[in-house]
N, C-alpha and C positions, 0 to 999 in steps of 0.2 A: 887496961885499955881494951875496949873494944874493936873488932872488924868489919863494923855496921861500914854500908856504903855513904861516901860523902856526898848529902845532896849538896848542887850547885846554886847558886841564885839562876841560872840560867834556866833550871828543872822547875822553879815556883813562878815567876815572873810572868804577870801579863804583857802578854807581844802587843798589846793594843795600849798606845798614847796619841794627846792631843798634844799637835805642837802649836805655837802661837806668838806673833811678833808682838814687841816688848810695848811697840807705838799705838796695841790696838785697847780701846776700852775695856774697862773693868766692866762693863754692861755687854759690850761684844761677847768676852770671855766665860761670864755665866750664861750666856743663852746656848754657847759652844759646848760647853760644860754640860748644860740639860740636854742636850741634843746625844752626845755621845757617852753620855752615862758615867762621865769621870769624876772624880774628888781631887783633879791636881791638871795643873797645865804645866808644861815644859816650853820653856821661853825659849826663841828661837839665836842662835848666835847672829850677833850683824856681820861677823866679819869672822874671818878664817882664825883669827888670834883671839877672839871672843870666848869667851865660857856661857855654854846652858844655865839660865835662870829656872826655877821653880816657883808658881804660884799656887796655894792650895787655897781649898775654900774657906778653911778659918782665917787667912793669912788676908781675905777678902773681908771678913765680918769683924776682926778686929782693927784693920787699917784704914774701912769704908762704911761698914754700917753703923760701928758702934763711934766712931767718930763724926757720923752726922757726911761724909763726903758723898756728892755725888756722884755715878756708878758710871754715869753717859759721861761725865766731865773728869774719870780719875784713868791715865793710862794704867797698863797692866806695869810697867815699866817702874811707876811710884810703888807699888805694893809686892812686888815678888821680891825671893831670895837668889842672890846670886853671887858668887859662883853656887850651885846648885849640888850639895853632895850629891855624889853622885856614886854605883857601883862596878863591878866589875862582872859581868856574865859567870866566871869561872870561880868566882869567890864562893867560898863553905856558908851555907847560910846560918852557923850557928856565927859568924863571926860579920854577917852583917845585922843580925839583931842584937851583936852587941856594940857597932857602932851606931844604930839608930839609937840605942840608950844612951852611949854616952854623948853622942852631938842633940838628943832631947827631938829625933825626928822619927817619921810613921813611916814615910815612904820617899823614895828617890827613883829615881834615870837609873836603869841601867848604861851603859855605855860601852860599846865594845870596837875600838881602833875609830876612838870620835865622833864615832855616829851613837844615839838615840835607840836602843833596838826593843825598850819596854820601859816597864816599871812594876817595881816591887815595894810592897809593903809590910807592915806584922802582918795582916790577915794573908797575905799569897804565903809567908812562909809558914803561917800556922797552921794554917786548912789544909797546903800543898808543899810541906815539908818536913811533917812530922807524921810519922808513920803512930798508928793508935799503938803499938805497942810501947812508943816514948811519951805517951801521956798516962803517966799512972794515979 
């Protein structure tokens, strides 16, 4: 066993997300999305007892483009996931890329006392949580 330091998801994590209500277009969404330079929106809760949705852009090209729907006529609300895995700030990131492996996900919500504080994906923990001497 080693005494390397445990990085945190909190230490890789982009502090910057788009949040986005569940009611607004799937055409709203991607212009949102090209504007702010993201690959995921976080669905906004309607209500205090609500769970964060996730919609990412494949989640958009298999429910809406390759289905022929249109993008002005589909809310974001039809095509996102939800309850939205979600992680923990304090969590060891060797152990949330093995729950993105096992739930089959790239990226999710950080979440820290129910708010939204970023997001994290493989590339934040790859580039910004391995140190080059763990890439042999």
């Amino acid at each position: 066993m080693s005494n390397q330091n445990i990085v945190r998801v909190r230490d890789v994590m982009a502090p910057t997300y788009v949040m986005i209500d569940g009611l607004s277009t799937v055409d709203e969404g991607i212009r949102i999305a090209r504007q702010q330079g993201v690959k995921a929106l976080v669905v906004n809760k309607r209500h205090v007892d609500d769970e964060y949705g996730i919609v990412l852009m494949n989640d958009i090209a298999k429910k809406v483009l390759a289905k022929d729907r249109s993008p002005e006529r589909t809310n974001i609300y039809e095509v996102m996931t939800k309850p939205a895995l979600s992680v923990d700030p304090r969590m060891d990131v060797k152990y949330c890329a093995r729950l993105f492996e096992r739930f089959g996900i790239s990226r999710a919500p950080v979440i820290e006392d129910g708010q939204v504080i970023g997001m994290v994906s493989y590339n934040n923990i790859v580039l910004n949580g391995m140190a080059p001497d763990d890439v042999a």
